[in-house]
C-alpha positions in Angstrom: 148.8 50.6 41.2 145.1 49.8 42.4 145.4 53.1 45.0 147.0 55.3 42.3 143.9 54.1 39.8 141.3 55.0 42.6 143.1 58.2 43.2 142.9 59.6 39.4 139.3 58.8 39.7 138.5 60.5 42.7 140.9 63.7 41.4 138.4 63.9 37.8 136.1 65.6 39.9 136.3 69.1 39.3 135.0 69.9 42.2 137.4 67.6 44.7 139.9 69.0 43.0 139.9 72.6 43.7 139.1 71.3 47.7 142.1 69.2 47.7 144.0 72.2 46.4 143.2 75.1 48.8 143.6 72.4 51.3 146.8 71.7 50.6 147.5 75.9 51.0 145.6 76.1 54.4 144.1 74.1 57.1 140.2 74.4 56.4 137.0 73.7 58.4 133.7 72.6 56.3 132.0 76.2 56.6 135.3 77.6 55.1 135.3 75.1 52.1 131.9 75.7 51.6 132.2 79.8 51.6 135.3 79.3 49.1 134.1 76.1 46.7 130.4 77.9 46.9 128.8 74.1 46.6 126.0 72.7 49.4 127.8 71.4 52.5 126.7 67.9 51.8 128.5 67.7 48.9 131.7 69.0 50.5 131.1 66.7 52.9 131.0 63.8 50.4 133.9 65.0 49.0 136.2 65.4 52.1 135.3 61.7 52.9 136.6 60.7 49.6 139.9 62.5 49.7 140.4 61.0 53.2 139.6 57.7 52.3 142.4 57.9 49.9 144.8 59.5 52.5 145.0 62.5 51.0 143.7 64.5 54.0 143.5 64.5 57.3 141.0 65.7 60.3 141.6 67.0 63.8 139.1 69.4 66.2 140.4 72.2 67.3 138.4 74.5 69.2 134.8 73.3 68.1 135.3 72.9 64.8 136.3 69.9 62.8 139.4 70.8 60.1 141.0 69.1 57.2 144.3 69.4 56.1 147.2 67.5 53.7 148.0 64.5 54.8 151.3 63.5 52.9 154.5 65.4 52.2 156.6 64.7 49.1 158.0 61.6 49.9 154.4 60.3 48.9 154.0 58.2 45.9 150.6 60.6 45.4 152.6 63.4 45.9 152.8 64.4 41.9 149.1 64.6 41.9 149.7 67.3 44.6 151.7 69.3 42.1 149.6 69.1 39.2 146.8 70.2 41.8 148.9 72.8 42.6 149.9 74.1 39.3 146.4 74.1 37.8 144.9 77.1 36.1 142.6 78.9 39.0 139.9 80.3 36.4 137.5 80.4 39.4 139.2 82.9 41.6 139.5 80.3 44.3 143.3 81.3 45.4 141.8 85.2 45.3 139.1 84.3 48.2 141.3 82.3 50.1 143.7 84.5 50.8 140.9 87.0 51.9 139.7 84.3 54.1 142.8 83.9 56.0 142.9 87.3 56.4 140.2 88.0 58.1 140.8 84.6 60.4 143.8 86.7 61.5 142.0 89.6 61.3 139.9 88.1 64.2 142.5 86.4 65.9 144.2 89.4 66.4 141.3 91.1 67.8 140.5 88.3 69.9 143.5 88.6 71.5 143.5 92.5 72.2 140.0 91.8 73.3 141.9 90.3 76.5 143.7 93.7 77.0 141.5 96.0 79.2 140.9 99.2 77.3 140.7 97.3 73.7 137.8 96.7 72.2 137.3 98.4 68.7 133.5 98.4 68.9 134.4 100.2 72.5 136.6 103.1 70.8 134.0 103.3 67.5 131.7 104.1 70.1 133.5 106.6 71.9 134.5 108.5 68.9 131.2 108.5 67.2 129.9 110.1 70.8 132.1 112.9 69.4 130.2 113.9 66.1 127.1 115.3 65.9 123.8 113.6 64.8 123.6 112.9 60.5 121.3 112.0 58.1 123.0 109.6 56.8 122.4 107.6 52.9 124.4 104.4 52.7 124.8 103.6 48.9 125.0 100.3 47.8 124.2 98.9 51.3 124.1 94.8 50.8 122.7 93.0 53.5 123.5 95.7 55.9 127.0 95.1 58.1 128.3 99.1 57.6 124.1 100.2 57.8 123.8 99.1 61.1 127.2 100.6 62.2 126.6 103.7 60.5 123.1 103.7 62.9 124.6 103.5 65.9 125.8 107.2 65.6 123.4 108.4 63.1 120.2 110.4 63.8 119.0 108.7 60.4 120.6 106.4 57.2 118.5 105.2 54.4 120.0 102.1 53.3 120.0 101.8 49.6 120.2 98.3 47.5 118.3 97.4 44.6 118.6 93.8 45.9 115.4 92.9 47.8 117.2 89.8 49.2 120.1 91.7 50.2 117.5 94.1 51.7 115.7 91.1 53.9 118.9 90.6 55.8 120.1 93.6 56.3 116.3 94.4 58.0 116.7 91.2 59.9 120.3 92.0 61.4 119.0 95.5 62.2 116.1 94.2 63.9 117.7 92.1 66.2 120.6 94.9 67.1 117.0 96.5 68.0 117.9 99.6 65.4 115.1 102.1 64.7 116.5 104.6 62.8 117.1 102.8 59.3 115.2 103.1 56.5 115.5 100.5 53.7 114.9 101.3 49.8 115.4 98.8 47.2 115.9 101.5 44.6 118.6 101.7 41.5 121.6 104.0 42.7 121.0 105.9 39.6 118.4 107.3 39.9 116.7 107.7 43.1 113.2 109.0 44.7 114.7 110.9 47.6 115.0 115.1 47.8 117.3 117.0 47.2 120.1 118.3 49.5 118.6 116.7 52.2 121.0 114.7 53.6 124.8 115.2 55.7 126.8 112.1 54.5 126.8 109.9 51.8 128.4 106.7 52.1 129.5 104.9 48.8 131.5 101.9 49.8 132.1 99.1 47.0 129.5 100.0 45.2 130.6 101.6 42.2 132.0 98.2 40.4 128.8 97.6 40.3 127.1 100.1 38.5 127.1 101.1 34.7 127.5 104.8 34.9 130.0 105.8 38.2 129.2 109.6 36.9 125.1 108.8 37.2 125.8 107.4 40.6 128.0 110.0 42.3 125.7 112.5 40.4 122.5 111.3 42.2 125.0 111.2 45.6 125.7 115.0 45.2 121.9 115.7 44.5 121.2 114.3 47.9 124.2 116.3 50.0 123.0 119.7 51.5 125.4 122.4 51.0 128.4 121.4 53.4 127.4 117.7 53.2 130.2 115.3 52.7 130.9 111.9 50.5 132.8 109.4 51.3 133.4 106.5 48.6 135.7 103.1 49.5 136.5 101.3 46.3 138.9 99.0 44.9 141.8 99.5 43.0 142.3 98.4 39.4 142.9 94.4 39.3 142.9 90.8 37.2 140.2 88.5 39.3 138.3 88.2 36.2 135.7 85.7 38.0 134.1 88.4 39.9 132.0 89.4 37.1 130.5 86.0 36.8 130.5 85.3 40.3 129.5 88.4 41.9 128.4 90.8 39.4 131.1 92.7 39.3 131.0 95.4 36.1 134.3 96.5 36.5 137.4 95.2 37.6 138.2 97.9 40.3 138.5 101.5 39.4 141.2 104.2 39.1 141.0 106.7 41.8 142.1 109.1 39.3 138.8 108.6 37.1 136.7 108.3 40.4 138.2 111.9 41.6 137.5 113.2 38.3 133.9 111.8 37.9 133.5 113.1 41.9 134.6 116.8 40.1 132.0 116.6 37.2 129.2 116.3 39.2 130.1 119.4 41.6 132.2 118.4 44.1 135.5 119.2 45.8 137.6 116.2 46.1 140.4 115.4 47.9 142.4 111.5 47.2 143.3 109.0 50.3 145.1 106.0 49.2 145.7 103.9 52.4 148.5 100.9 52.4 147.3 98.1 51.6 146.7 95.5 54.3 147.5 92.2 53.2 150.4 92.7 50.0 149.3 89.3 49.3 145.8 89.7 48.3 144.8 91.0 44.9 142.5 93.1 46.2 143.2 96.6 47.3 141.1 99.7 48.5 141.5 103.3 48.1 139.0 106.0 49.9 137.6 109.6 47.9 135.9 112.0 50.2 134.4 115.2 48.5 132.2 118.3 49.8 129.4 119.7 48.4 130.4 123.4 48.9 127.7 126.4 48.4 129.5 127.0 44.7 128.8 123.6 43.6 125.2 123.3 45.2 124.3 126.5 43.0 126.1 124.3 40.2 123.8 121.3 40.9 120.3 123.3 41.6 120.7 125.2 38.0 121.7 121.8 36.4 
C-alpha cells in the first residue's frame, strides 16, 4: 500500500507525468525529454530519478548516451497507473513531437547507415547537383536560425536571409560563420513588407513560413515584387491539421494551409503556379507538407510594375 501511496504522489506532478508517458511509447535519452517536455534539464533530471526510485523506469547506455525506458509490463501492480497515463488527454501536443522525434532518429539512422556505402552521402549528391545550376540571388523567407540559409549558400552567388526574429537571426549568423559562409546577408525585417528592390532577385524560397504570418496574400505579394521577370518561387508548407498547441507553443497563426488557397493567393499576386503534393513521409505523424512553385512571367511583371 505504502509503494502505491508514494507512487500517486510522485504521478500528481504534471510534469512527471507526461515523462512517464512518452517514455512508456519510446526509449528516451535526457536531451530528448528535454526537447519534447520543454522544461530545464535539471528538472528532468529530478524527475527521472523519482520515477526510477519508484521502479517505474529503467536506465541503460547505449552508445554515449544514458536512456530511460518502462520498467514494468502489465503484470505490475502499478501497471493501471500506466493506462490512465496512457489514456490522458494530450492538450500539450506531446504525442505530435514525439513521433516527429523518432522520425528523424530514423531519419538519421538510416542515413548513417548509407553513409557506410561508398557513393552515398546526400550532402555529396546536393553538391553535385547544385554544381549543375547556375549562380542565384537567392531570398530565403522566413529563415529561422538559418539550417536551409546556409544550404541554400552553398550554391548561391547571394541569399538574403529574412526573419523578423533577432534571436533566430543570432544563430543563424553564428552557424554561418563557422561553415565560413560569406555570401549571406541577414535582415530582421517583417515578411510583409520589406526594404529590398524590386525584381531583383532569381529565387524566392518560402518554406514554413506562411503559418506564420497574418496576410499569406501580403507575403507572397512582397515575394513576387522581389522576383525578376523569369524568377521562380518556391513555398513548402503544411497541410491543413488539429495540433492546436502550436499556436501557444510556437506561434503558429494557422493550423496548416490548403494548397488550393495558397495556389490561388500565388495567382492573385501575378504568378503562374503550378501544385506538387509529395507522399507524406511518416503516415503516422500529423504533420504533412505540400510544395507550390510559381514564375514570375514577363505578363505578370507588367501586372506587378503597374500595380
Amino acid at each position: 500500500m505504502d509503494s502505491l501511496t508514494e507512487a500517486f504522489r510522485a504521478l500528481g506532478d504534471p510534469t512527471r507525468l507526461r515523462i512517464l508517458r512518452l517514455i512508456v511509447e519510446a526509449r528516451l535519452n535526457v536531451s530528448e525529454v528535454v526537447s519534447l517536455v520543454g522544461v530545464a534539464q535539471s528538472s528532468v533530471s529530478h524527475h527521472l530519478t523519482r520515477l526510477k526510485a519508484l521502479d517505474l523506469i529503467r536506465e541503460e547506455r547505449h552508445g554515449g548516451f544514458t536512456y530511460y525506458s518502462l520498467a514494468i509490463d502489465e503484470k505490475a501492480a502499478l501497471w493501471p497507473l500506466i493506462k490512465l497515463a496512457r489514456g490522458a488527454p494530450d492538450t500539450l501536443g506531446d504525442k505530435a513531437r514525439l513521433t516527429e522525434l523518432l522520425r528523424r532518429r530514423e531519419d538519421v539512422q538510416t542515413l548513417n547507415e548509407k553513409l557506410l556505402e561508398p557513393g552515398q552521402s546526400w550532402r555529396l549528391w546536393s553538391a553535385a547537383l547544385a554544381s549543375l545550376l547556375p549562380p542565384l540571388e537567392v531570398v530565403d523567407f522566413g529563415c529561422g536560425t538559418g539550417v536551409l540559409t546556409v544550404e541554400l549558400a552553398r550554391w548561391a552567388r547571394r541569399v538574403t536571409a529574412i526573419d523578423r526574429s533577432e534571436s533566430a537571426l543570432t544563430k543563424a549568423r553564428a552557424e554561418a560563420a563557422r561553415q565560413g559562409l560569406k555570401n549571406i546577408t541577414f535582415l530582421a525585417a517583417d515578411l510583409e513588407q520589406l526594404p529590398l528592390p524590386s525584381s531583383s532577385v532569381d529565387l524566392v524560397v518560402v518554406s514554413q513560413s506562411l503559418h506564420h504570418v497574418s496576410s499569406i496574400e501580403a507575403v507572397l505579394g512582397e515575394g513576387a515584387r522581389l522576383l525578376k521577370v523569369g524568377g521562380r518561387m518556391v513555398v513548402l508548407e503544411l497541410l491543413p491539421h488539429d495540433e492546436t498547441w502550436v499556436r501557444a507553443r510556437l506561434g503558429h497563426q494557422h493550423l496548416g494551409l490548403d494548397p488550393v488557397t495558397v495556389e490561388k493567393a500565388m495567382r492573385a499576386v501575378g504568378l503562374d503556379a503550378e501544385q506538387t503534393v509529395p507522399a507524406a513521409r511518416d503516415a503516422t505523424s500529423p504533420f504533412k507538407a505540400f510544395l507550390l512553385t510559381g514564375t514570375r512571367t514577363r505578363k505578370t511583371h507588367a501586372k506587378l510594375r503597374s500595380a
